[in-house]
Biopython code that builds the backbone (N, CA, C, O; Angstrom):
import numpy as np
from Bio.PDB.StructureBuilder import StructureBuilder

atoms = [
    (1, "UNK", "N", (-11.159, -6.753, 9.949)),
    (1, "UNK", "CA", (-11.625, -6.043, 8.791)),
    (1, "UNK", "C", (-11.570, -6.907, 7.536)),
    (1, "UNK", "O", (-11.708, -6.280, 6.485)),
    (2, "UNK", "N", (-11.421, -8.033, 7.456)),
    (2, "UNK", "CA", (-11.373, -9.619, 6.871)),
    (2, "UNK", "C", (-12.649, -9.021, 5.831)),
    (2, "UNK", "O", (-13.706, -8.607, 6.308)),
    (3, "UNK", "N", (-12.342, -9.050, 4.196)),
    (3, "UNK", "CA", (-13.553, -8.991, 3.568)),
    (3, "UNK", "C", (-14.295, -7.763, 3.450)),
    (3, "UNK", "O", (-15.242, -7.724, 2.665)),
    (4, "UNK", "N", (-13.939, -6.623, 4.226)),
    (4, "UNK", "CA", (-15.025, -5.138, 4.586)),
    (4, "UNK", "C", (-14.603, -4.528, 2.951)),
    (4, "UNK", "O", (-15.581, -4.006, 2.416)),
    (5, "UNK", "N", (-13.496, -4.513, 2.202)),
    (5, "UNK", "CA", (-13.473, -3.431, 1.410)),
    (5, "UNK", "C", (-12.881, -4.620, 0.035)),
    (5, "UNK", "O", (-12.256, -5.677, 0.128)),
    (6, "UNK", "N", (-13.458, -3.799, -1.295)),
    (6, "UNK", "CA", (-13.872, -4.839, -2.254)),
    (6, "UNK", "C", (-12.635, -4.177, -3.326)),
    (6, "UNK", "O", (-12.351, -4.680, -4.413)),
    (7, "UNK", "N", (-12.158, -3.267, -2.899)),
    (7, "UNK", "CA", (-11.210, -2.202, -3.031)),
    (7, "UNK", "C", (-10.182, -1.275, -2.284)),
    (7, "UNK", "O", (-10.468, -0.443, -1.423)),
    (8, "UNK", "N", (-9.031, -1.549, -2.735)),
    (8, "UNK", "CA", (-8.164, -0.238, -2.142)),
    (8, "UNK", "C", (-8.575, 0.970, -1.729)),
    (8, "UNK", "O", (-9.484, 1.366, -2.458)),
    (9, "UNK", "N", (-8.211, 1.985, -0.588)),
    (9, "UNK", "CA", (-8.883, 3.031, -0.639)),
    (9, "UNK", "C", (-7.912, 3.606, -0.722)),
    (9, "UNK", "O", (-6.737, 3.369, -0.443)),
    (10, "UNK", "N", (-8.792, 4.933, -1.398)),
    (10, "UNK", "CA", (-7.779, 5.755, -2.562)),
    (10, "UNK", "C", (-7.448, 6.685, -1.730)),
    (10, "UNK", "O", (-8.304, 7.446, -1.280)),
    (11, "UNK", "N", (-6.124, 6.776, -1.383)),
    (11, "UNK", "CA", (-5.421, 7.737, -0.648)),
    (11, "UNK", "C", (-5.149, 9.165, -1.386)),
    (11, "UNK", "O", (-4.800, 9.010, -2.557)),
    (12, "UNK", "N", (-5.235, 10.576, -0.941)),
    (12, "UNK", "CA", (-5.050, 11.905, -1.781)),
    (12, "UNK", "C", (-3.995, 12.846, -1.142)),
    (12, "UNK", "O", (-3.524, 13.794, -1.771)),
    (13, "UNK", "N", (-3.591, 12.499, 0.326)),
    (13, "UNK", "CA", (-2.682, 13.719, 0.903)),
    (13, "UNK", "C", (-2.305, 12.966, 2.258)),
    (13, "UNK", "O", (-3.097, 12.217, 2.830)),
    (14, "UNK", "N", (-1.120, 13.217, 2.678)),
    (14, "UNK", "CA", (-0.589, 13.093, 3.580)),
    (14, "UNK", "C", (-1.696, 13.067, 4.648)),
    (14, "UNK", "O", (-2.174, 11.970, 4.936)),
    (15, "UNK", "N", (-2.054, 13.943, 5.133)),
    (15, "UNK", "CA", (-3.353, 13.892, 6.064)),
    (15, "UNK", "C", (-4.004, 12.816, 5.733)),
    (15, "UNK", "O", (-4.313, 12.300, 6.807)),
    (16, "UNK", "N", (-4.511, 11.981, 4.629)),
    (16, "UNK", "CA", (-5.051, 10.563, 4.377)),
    (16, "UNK", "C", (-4.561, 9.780, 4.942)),
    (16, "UNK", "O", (-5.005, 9.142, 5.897)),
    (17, "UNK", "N", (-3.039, 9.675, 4.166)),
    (17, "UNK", "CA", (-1.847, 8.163, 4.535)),
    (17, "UNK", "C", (-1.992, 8.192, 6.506)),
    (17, "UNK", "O", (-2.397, 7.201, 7.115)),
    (18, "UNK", "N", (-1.670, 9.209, 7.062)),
    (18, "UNK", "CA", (-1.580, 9.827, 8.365)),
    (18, "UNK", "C", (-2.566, 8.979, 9.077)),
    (18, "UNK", "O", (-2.335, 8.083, 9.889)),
    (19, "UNK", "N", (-3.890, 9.480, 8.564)),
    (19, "UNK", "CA", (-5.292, 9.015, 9.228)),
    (19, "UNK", "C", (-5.883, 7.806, 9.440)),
    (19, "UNK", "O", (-6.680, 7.424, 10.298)),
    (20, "UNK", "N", (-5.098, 6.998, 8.050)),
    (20, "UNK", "CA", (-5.499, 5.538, 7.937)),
    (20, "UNK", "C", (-4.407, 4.883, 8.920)),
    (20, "UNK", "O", (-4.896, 3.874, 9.428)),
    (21, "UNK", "N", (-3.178, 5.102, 9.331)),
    (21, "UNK", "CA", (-1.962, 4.761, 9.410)),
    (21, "UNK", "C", (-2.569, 4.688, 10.986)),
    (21, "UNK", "O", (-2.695, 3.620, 11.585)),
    (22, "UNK", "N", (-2.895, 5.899, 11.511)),
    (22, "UNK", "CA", (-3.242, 6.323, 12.778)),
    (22, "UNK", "C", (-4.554, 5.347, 13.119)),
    (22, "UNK", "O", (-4.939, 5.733, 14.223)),
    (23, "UNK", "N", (-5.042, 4.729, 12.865)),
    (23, "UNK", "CA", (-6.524, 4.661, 12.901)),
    (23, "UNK", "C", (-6.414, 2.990, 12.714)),
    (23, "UNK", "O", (-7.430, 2.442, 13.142)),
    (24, "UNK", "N", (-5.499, 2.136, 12.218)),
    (24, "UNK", "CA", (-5.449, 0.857, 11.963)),
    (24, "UNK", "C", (-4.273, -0.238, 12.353)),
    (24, "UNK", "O", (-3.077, 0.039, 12.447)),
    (25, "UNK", "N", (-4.870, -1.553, 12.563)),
    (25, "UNK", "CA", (-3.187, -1.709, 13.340)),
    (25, "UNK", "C", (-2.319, -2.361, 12.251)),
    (25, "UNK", "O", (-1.162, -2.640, 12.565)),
    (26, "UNK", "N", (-2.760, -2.645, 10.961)),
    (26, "UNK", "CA", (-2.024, -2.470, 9.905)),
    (26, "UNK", "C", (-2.555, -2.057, 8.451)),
    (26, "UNK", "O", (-3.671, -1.779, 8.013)),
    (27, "UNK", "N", (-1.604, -2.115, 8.036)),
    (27, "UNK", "CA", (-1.968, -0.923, 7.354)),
    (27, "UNK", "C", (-0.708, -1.475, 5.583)),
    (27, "UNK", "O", (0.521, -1.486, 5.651)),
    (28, "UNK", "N", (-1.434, -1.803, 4.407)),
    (28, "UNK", "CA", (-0.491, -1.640, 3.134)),
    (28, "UNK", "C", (-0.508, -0.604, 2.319)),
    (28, "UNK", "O", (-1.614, -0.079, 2.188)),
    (29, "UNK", "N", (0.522, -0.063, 1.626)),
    (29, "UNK", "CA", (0.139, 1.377, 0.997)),
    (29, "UNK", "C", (0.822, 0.768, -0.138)),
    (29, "UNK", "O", (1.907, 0.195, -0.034)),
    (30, "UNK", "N", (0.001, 0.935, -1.502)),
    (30, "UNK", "CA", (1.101, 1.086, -2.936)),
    (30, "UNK", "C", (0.949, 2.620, -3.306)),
    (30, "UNK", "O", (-0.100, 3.238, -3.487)),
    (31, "UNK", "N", (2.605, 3.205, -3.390)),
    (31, "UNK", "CA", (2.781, 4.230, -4.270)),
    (31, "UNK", "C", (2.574, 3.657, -5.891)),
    (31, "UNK", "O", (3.054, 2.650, -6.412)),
    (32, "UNK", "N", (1.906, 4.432, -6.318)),
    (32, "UNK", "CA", (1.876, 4.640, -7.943)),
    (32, "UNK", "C", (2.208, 5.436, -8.779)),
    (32, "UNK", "O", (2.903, 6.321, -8.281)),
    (33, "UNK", "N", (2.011, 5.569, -10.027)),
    (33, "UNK", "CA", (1.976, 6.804, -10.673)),
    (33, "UNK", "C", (1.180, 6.357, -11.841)),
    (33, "UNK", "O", (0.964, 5.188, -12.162)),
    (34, "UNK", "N", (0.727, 7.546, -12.500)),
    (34, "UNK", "CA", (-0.544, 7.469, -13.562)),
    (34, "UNK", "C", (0.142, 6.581, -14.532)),
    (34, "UNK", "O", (1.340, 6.388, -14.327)),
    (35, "UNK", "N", (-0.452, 5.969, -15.622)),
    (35, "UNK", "CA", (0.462, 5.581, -16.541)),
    (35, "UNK", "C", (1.403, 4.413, -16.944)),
    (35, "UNK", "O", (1.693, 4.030, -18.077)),
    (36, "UNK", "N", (1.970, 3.757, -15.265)),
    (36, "UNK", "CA", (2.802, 2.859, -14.955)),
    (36, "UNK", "C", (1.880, 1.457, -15.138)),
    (36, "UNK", "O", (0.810, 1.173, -14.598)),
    (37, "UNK", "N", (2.589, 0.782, -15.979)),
    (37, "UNK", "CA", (1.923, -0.377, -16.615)),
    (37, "UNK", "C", (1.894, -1.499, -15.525)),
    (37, "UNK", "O", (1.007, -2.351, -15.574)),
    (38, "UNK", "N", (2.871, -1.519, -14.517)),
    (38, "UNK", "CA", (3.454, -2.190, -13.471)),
    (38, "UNK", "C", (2.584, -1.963, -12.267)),
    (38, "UNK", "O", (2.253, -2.745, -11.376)),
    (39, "UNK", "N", (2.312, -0.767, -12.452)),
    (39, "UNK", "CA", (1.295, -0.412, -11.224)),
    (39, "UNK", "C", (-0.303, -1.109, -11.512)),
    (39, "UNK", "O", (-0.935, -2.004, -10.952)),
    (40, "UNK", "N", (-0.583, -0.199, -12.683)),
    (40, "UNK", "CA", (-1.875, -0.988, -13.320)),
    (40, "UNK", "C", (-2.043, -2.560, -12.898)),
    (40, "UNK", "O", (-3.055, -2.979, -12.335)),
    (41, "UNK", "N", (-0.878, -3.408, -13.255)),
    (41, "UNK", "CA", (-0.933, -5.106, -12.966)),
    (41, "UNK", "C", (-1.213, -5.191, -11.862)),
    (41, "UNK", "O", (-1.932, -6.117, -11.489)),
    (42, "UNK", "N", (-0.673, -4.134, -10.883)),
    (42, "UNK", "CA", (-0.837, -4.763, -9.129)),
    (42, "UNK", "C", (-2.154, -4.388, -8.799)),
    (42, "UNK", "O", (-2.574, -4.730, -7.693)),
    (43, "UNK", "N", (-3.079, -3.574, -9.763)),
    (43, "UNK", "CA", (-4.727, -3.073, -8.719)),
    (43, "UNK", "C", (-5.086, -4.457, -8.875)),
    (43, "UNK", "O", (-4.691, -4.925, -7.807)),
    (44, "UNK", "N", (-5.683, -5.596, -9.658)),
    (44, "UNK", "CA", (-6.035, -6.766, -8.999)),
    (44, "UNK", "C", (-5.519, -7.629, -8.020)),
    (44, "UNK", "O", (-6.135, -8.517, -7.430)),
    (45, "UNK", "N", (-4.255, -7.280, -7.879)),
    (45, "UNK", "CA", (-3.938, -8.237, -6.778)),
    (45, "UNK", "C", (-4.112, -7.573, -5.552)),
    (45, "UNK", "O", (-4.666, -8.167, -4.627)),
    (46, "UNK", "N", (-3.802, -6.678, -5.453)),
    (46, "UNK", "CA", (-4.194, -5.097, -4.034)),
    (46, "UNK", "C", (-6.214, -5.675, -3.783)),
    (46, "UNK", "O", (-6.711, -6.026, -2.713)),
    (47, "UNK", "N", (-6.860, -5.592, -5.002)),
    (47, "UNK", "CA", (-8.143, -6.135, -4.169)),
    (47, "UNK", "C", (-8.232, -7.447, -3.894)),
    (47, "UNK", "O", (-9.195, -7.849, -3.240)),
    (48, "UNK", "N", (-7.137, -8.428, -4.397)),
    (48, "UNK", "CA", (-7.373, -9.493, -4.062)),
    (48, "UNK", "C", (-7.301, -9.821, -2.516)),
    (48, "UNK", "O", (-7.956, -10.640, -1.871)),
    (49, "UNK", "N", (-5.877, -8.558, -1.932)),
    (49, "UNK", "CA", (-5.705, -8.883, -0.546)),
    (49, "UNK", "C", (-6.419, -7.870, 0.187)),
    (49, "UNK", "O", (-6.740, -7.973, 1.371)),
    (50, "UNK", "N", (-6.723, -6.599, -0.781)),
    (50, "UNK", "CA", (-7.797, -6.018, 0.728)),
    (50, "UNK", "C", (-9.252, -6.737, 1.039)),
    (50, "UNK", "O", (-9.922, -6.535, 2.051)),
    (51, "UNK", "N", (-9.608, -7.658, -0.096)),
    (51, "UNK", "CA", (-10.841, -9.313, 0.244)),
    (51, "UNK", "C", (-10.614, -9.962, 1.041)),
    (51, "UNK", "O", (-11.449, -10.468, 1.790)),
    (52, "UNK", "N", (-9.294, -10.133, 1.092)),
    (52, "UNK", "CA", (-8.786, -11.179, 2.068)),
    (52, "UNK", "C", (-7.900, -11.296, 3.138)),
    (52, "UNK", "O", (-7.628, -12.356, 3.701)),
    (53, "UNK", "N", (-7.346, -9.932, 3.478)),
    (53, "UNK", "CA", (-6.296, -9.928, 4.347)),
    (53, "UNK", "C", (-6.624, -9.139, 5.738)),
    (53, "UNK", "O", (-6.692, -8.001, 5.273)),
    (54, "UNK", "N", (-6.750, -9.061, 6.440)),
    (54, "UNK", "CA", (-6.641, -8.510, 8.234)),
    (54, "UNK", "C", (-6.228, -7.179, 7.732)),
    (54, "UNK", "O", (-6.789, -6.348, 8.446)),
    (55, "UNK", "N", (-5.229, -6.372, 6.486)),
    (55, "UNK", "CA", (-4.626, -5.460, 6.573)),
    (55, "UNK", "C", (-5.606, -4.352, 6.196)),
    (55, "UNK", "O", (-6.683, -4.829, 5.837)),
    (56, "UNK", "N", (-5.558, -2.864, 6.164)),
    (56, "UNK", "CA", (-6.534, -1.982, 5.102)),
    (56, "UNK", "C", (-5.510, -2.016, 3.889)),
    (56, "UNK", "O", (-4.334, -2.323, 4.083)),
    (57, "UNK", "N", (-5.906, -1.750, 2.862)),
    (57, "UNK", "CA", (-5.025, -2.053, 1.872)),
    (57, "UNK", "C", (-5.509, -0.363, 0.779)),
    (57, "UNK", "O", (-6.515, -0.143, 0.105)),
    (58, "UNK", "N", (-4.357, 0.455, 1.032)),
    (58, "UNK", "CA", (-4.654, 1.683, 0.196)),
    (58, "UNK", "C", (-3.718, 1.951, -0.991)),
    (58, "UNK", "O", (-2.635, 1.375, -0.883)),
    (59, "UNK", "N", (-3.912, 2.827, -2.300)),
    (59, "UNK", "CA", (-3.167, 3.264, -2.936)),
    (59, "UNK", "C", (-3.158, 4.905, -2.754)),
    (59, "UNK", "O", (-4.064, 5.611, -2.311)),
    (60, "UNK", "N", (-1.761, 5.320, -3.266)),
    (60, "UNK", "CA", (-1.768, 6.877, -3.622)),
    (60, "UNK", "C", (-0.760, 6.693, -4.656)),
    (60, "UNK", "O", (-0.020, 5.726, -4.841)),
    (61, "UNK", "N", (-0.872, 7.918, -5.374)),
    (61, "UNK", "CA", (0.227, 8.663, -5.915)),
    (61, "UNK", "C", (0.778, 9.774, -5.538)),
    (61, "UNK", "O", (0.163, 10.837, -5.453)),
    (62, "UNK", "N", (2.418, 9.566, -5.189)),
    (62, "UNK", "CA", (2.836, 10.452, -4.372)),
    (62, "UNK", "C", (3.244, 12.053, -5.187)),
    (62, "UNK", "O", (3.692, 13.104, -4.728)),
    (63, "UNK", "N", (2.899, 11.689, -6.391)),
    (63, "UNK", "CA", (3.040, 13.208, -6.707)),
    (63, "UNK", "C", (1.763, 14.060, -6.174)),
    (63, "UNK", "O", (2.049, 15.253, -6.074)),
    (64, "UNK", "N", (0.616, 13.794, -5.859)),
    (64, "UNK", "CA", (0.078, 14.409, -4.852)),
    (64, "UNK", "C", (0.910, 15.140, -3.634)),
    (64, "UNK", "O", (0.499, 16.297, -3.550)),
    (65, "UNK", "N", (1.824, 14.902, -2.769)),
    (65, "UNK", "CA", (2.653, 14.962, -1.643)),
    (65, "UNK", "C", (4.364, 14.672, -2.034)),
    (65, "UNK", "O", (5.108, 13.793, -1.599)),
    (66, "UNK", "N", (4.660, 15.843, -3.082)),
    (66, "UNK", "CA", (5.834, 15.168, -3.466)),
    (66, "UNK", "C", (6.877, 15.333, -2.514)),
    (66, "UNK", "O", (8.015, 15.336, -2.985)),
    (67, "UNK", "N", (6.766, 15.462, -1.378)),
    (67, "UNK", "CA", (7.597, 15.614, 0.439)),
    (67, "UNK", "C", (7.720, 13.924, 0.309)),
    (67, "UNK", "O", (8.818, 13.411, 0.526)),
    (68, "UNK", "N", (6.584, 13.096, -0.045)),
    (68, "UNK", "CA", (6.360, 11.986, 0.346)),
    (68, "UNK", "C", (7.431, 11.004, -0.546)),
    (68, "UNK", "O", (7.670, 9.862, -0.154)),
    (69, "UNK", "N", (8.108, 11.603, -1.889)),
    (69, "UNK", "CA", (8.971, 10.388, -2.526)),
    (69, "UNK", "C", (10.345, 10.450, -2.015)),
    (69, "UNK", "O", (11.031, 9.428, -2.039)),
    (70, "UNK", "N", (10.951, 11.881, -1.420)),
    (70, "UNK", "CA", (12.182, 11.806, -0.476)),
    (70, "UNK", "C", (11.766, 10.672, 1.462)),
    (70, "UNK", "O", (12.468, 9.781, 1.939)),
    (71, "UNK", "N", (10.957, 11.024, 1.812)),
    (71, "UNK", "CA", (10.495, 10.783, 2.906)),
    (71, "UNK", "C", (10.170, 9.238, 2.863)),
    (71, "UNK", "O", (10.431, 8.641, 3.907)),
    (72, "UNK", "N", (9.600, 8.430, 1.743)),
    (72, "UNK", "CA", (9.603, 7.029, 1.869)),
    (72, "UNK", "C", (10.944, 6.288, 0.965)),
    (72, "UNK", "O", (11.293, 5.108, 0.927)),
    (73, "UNK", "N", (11.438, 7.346, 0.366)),
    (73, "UNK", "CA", (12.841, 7.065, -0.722)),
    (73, "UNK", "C", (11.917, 6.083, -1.759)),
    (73, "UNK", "O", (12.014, 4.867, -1.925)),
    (74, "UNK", "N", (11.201, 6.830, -2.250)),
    (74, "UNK", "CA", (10.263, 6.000, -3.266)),
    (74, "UNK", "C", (11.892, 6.259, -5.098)),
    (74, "UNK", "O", (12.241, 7.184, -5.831)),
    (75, "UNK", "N", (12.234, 4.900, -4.932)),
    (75, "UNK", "CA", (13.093, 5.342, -6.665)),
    (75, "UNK", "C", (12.640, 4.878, -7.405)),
    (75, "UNK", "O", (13.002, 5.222, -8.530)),
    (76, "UNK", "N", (11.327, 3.569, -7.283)),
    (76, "UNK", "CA", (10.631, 2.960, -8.214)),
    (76, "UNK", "C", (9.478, 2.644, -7.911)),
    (76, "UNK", "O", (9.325, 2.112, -6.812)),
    (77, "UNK", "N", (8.289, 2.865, -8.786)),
    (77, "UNK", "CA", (6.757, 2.539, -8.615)),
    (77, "UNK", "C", (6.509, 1.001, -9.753)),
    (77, "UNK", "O", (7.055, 0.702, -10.816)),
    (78, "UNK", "N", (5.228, 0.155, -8.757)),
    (78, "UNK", "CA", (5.122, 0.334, -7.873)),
    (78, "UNK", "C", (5.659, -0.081, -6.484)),
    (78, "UNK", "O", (5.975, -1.252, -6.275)),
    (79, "UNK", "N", (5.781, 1.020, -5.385)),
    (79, "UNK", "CA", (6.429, 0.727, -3.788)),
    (79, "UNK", "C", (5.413, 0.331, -2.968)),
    (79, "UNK", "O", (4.460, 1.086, -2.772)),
    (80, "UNK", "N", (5.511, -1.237, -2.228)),
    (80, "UNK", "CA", (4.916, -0.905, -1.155)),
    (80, "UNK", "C", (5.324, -0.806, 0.085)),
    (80, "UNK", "O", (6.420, -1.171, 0.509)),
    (81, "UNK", "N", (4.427, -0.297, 0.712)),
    (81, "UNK", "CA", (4.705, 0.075, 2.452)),
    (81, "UNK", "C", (4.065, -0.691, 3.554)),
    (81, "UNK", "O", (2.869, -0.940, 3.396)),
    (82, "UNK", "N", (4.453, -0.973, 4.287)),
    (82, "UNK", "CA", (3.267, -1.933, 5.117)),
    (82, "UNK", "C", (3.794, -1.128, 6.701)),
    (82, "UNK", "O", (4.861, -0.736, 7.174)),
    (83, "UNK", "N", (2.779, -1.160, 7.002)),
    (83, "UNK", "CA", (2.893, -0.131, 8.514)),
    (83, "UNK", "C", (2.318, -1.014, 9.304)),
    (83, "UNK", "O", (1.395, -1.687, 8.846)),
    (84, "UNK", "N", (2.740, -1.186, 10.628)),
    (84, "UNK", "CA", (1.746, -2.144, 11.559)),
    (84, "UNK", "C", (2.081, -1.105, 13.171)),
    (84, "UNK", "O", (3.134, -0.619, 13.584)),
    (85, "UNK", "N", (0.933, -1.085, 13.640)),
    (85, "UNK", "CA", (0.667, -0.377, 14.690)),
    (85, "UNK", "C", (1.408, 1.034, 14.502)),
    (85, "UNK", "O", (2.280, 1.520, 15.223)),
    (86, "UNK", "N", (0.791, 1.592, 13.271)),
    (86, "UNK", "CA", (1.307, 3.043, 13.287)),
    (86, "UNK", "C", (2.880, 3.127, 12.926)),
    (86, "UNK", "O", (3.178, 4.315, 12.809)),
    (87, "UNK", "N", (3.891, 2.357, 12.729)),
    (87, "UNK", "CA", (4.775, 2.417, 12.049)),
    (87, "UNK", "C", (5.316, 1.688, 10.953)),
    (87, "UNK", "O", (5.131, 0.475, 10.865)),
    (88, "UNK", "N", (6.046, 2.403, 10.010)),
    (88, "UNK", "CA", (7.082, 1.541, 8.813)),
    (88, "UNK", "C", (7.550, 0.716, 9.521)),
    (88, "UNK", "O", (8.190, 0.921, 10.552)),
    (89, "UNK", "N", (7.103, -0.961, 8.730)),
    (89, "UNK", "CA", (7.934, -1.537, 8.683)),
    (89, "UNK", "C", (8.797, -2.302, 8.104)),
    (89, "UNK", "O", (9.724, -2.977, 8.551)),
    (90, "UNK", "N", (8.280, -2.074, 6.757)),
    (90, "UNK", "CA", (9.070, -2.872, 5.348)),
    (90, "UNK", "C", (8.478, -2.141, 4.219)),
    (90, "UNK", "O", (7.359, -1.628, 4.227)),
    (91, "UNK", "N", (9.440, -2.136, 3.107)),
    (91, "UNK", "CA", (8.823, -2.030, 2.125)),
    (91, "UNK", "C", (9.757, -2.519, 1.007)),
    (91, "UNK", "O", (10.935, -2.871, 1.082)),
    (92, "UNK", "N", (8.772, -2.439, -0.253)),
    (92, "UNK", "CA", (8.817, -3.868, -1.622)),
    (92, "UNK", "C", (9.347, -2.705, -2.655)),
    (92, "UNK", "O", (8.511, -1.817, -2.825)),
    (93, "UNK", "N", (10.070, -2.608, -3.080)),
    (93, "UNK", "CA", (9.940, -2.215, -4.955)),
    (93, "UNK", "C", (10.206, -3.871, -5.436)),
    (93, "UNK", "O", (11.350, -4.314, -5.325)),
    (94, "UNK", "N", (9.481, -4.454, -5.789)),
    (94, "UNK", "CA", (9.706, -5.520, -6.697)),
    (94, "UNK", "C", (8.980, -5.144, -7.973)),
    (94, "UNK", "O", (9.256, -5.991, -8.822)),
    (95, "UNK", "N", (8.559, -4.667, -8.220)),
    (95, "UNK", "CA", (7.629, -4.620, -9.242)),
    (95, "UNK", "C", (6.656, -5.688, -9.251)),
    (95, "UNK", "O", (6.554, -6.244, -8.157)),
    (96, "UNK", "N", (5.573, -6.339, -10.585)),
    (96, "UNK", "CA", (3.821, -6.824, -10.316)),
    (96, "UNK", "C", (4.645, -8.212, -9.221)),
    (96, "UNK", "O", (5.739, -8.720, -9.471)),
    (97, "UNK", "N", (3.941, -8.487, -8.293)),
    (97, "UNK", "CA", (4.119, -9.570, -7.108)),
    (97, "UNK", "C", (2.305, -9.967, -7.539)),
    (97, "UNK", "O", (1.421, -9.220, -7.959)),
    (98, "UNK", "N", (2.281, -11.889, -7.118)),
    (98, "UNK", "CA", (1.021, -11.964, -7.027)),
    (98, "UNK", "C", (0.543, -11.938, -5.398)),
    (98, "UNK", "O", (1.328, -11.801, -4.460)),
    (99, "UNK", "N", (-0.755, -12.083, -5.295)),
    (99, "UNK", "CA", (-2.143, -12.666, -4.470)),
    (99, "UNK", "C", (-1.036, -12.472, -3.050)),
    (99, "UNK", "O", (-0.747, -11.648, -2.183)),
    (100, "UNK", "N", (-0.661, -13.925, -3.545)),
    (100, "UNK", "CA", (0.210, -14.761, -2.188)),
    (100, "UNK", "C", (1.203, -13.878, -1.721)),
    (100, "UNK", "O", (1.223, -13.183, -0.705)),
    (101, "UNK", "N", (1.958, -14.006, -2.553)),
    (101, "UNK", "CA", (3.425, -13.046, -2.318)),
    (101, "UNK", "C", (3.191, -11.584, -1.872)),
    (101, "UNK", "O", (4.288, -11.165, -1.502)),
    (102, "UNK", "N", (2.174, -10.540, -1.729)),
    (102, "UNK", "CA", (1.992, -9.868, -1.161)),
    (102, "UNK", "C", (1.206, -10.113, -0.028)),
    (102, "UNK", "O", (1.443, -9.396, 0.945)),
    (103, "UNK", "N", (0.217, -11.061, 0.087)),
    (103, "UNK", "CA", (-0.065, -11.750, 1.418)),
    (103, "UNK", "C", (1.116, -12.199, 2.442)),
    (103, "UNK", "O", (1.265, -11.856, 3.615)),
    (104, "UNK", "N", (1.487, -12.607, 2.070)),
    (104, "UNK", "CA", (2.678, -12.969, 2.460)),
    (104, "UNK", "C", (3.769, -11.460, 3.122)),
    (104, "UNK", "O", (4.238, -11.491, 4.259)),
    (105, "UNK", "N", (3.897, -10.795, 2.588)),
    (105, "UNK", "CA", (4.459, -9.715, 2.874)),
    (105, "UNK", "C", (3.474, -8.965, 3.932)),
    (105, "UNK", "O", (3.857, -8.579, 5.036)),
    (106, "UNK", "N", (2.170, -8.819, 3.443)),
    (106, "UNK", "CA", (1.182, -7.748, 4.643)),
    (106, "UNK", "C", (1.203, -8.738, 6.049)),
    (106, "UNK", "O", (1.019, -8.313, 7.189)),
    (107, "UNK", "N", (1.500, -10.298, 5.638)),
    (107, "UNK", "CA", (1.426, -10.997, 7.392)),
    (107, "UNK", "C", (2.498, -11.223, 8.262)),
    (107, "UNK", "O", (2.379, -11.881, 9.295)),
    (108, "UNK", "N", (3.788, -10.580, 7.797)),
    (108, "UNK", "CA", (5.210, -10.765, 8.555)),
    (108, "UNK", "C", (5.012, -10.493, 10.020)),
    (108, "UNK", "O", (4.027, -9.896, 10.456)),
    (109, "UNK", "N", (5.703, -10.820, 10.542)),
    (109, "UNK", "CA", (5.883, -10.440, 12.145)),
    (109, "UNK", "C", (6.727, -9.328, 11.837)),
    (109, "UNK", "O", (7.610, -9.352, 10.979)),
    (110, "UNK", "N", (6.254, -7.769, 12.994)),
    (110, "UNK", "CA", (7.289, -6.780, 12.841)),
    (110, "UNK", "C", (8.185, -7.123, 13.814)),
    (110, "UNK", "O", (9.216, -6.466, 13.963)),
]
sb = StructureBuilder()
sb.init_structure("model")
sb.init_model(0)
sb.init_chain("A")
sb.init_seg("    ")
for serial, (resi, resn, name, xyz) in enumerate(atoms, 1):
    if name == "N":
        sb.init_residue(resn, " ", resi, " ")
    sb.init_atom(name, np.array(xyz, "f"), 0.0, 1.0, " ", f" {name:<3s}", serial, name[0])
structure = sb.get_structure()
């Protein structure tokens, strides 16, 4: 999927995160929230790697699914998640990371 999406796809409900998760053999998710200046910095680098990376690369905000900030222990945005073959297997609060350094993170061995 190298190059298919020029953009994150915008995740809205559990049934989304679920579908993409289910459906891909990996998979990056950033939690956000409206507002977060930190989050804002990471949408260019999020399309930099869904251009370039093997992974699908989605955002949500989990106050959409607020089940979802106990359930991933989200304490700081933005979080990411990286799922490979349908499960968690790491995730980042670092706050803005570039290009590489989240490349780097979506290509780990689980």
């Amino acid at each position: 999927m190298t190059g298919t999406r020029e953009r994150p796809v915008a995740l809205s409900s559990r049934a989304d995160l679920e579908d993409l998760v289910g459906s891909h053999d990996r998979v990056l998710v950033e939690f956000y929230t409206d507002g977060c200046g930190k989050c804002a910095a990471m949408e260019p680098v999020l399309s930099g790697v869904a251009r370039s990376s093997e992974a699908v690369v989605a955002t949500m905000n989990p106050r959409d699914d607020p089940e979802l900030i106990d359930e991933y222990d989200v304490r700081s945005v933005p979080k990411l998640l990286l799922f490979v073959d349908g499960e968690l297997v790491e995730t980042r609060e670092d706050g803005v990371l570039g290009v590489e350094a989240v490349r780097a993170f979506v290509a780990r061995e689980n």
